[in-house]
C-alpha positions in Angstrom: 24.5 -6.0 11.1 22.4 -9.3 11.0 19.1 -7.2 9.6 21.6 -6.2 7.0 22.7 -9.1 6.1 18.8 -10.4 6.0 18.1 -8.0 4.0 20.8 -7.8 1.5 19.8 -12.3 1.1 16.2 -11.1 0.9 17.3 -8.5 -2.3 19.5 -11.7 -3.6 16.4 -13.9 -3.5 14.4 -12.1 -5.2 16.8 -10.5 -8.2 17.3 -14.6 -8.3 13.0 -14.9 -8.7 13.3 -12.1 -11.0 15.8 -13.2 -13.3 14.4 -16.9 -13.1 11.0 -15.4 -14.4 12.5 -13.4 -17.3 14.4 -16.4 -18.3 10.9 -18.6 -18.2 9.0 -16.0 -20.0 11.6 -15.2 -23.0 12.1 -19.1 -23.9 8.1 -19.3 -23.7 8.2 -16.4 -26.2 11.2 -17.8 -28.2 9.1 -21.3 -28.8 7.3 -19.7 -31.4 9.4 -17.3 -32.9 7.7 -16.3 -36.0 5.1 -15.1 -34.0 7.3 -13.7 -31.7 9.7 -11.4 -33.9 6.7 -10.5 -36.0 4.6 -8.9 -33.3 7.7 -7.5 -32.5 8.1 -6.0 -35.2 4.7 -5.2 -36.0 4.7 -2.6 -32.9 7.6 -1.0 -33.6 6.3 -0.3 -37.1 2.9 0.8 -35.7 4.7 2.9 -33.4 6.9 4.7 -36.1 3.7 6.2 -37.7 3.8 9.1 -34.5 6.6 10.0 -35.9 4.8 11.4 -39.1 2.2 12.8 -37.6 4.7 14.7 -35.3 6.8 15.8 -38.2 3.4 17.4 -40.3 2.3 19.3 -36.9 5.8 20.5 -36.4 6.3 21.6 -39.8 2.9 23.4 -39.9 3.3 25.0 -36.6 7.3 26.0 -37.2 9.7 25.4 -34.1 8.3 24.4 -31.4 5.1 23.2 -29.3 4.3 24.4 -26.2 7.9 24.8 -25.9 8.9 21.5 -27.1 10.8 21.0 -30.3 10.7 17.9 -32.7 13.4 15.9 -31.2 12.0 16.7 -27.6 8.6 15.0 -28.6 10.5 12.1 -29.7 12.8 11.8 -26.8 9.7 12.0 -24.5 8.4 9.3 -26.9 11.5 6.7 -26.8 11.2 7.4 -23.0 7.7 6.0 -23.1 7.5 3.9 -25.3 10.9 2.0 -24.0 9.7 2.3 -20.4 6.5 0.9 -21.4 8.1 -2.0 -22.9 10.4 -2.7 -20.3 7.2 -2.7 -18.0 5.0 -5.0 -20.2 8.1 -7.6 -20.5 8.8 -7.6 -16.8 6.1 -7.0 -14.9 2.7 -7.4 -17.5 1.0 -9.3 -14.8 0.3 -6.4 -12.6 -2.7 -5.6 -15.7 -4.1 -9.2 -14.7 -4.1 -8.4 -10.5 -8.3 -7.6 -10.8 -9.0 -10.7 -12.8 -6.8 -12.9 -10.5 -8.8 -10.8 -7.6 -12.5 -11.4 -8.8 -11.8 -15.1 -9.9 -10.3 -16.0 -6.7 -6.9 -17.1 -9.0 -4.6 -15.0 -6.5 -4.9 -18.0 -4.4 -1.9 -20.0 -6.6 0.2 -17.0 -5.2 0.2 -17.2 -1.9 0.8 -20.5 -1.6 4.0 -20.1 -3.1 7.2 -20.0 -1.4 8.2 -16.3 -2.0 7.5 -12.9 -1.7 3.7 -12.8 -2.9 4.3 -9.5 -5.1 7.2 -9.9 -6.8 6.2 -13.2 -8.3 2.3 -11.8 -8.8 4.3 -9.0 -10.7 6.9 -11.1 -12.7 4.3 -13.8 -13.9 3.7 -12.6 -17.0 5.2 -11.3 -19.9 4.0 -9.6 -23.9 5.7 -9.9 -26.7 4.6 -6.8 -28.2 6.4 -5.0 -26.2 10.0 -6.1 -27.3 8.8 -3.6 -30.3 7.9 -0.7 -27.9 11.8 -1.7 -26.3 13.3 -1.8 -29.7 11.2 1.8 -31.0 12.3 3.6 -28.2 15.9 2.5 -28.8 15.9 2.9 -33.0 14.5 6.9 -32.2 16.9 7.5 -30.0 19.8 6.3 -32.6 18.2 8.3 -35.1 18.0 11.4 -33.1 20.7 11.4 -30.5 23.1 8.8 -31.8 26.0 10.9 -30.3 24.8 12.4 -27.8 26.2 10.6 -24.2 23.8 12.6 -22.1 20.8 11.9 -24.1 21.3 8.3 -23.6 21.7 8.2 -20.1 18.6 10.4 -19.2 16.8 8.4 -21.9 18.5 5.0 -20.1 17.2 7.2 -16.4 13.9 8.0 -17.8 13.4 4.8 -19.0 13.8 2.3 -15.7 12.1 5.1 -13.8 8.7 5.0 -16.1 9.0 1.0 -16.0 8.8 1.2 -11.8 6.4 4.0 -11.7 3.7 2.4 -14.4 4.3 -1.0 -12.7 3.0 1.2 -9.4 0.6 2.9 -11.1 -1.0 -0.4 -12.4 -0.4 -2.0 -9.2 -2.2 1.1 -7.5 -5.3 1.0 -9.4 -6.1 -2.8 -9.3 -5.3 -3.1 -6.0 -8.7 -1.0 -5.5 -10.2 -4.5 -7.0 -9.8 -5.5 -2.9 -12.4 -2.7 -1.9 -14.2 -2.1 -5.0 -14.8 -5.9 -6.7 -14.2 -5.1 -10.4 -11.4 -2.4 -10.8 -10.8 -3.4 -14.3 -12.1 0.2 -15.5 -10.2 1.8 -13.1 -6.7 0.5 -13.7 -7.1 0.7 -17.8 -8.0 4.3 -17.2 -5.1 5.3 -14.8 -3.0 3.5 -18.0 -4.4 5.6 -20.6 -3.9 8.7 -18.4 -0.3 7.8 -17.9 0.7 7.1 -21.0 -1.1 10.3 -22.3 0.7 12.3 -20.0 3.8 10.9 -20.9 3.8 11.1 -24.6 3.1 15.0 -25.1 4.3 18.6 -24.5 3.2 18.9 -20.8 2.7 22.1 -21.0 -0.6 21.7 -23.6 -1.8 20.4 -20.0 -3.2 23.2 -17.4 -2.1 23.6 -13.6 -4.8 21.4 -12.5 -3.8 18.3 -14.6 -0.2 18.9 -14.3 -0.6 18.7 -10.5 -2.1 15.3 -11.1 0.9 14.5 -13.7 3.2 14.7 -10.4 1.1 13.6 -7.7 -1.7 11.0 -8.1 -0.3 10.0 -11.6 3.6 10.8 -11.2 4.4 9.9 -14.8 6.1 13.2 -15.5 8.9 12.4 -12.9 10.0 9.3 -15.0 9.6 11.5 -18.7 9.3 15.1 -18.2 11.8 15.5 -15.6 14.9 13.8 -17.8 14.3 15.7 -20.9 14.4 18.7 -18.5 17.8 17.2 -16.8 19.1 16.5 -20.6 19.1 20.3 -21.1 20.0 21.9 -17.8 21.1 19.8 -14.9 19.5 20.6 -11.8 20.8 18.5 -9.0 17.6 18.9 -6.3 15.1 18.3 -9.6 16.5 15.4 -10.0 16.7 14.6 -6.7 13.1 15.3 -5.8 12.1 13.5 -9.0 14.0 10.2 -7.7 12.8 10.7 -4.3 8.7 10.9 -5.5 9.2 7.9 -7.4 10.4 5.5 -4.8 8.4 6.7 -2.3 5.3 6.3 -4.8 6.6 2.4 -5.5 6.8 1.9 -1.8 3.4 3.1 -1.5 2.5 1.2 -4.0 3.8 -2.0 -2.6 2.1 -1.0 1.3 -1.2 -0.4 -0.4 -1.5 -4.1 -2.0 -0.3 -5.4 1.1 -2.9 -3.7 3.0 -5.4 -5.0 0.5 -4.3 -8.1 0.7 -5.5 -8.6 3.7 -9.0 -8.1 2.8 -8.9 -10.8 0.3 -11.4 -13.7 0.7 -10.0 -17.1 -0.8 -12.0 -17.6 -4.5 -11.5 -21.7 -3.2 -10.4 -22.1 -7.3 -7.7 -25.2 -8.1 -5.4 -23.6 -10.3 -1.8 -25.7 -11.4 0.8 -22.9 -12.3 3.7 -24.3 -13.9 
């Protein structure tokens, strides 16, 4: 009973860090708001011009894509494009671990009195990507205003891309610990991820789809719901939810065992 206790003040603690973070970085955003409400706004509006290009192809090509119809393209995209956002508001500094690596900067972290990835992870936030948030959410009124089940796979979809990009990221820099400069690395696992979440799967072959829901498991969090949204199938879902936490764990286990190969960059940095 007492390891459950610990454990349930440990999960306390850190919401507490998390929510103390979120709250830092939003009023740091907020002190200029022009700036912040206009690059807000200016990625949602950037964002909105997939939606043309989708509507041409569909309307040349007739029904569907590779099996997908208009308004599954867009709820794949409002899955994305929210989960990103939710990921890049949250969790933005996990793009920064290599730099913090390579300039010896990871060093303000573990001095710090609480768990070392959780507060590497929370650090930093973007304000661009209150407009990713905000696209994700407008489509989905457009689309599936109505529609209860829509919103909860999309709500599903959604927290489950934020947690596995975050890993994904996390995954790819971490390599910074073996390799020296992963940079390339972890914005190419991005690119790949995001790619894989924002089109018809099936335009993909075997190979790459097997990557899709292995190495790269960004299907699980966007694929997986829009397939849930039209048929319910219980062990899907549950094999879906069961990747991705295992996936975040390994995540987590493979910076920690990093970690320990990291040589002190001896660099005074004040982090307020």
């Amino acid at each position: 009973m007492t390891a459950i206790n610990r454990a349930i003040r440990d999960f306390r603690k850190h919401l507490r860090i998390f929510a103390c973070y979120y709250r830092l970085n939003l009023a740091s955003a907020l002190e200029y708001r022009a700036s912040f409400f206009m690059q807000a706004f200016g990625m949602a509006l950037s964002n909105s011009s997939f939606i043309f290009f989708w509507w041409i192809a569909f309307g040349h090509v007739g029904g569907s894509i590779a099996g997908y119809s208009f308004e599954d393209v867009l709820f794949i995209w409002a899955v994305g494009s929210c989960g990103y956002g939710l990921f890049a508001i949250l969790f933005a500094n996990a793009s920064s671990l290599t730099q913090l690596i390579i300039t010896g900067e990871l060093d303000t972290f573990l001095l710090q009195p609480c768990n070392v990835l959780m507060n590497l992870l929370c650090a930093k936030t973007s304000l661009q990507a209150y407009g990713d948030v905000l696209y994700g959410i407008i489509l989905m009124t457009l689309f599936y205003a109505g529609n209860a089940a829509a919103w909860l796979w999309f709500a599903l979809g959604s927290l489950a891309f934020m947690a596995i990009f975050a890993a994904i990221t996390l995954t790819s820099h971490t390599l910074s610990f073996y390799w020296g400069d992963a940079s390339a690395v972890g914005s190419l696992a991005g690119e790949f991820a995001m790619n894989f979440a924002i089109y018809p799967e099936k335009i993909y072959g075997p190979a790459v789809r097997a990557v899709m829901y292995s190495l790269i498991p960004i299907a699980a969090a966007v694929h997986v719901p829009l397939r849930m949204f039209h048929g319910f199938e219980p062990w899907t879902a549950l094999a879906a939810l069961g990747g991705a936490i295992a996936y975040c764990v390994a995540a987590g286990a493979f910076f920690y065992r990093g970690l320990r190969r990291y040589e002190s960059g001896n660099a005074i940095v004040t982090k307020m």
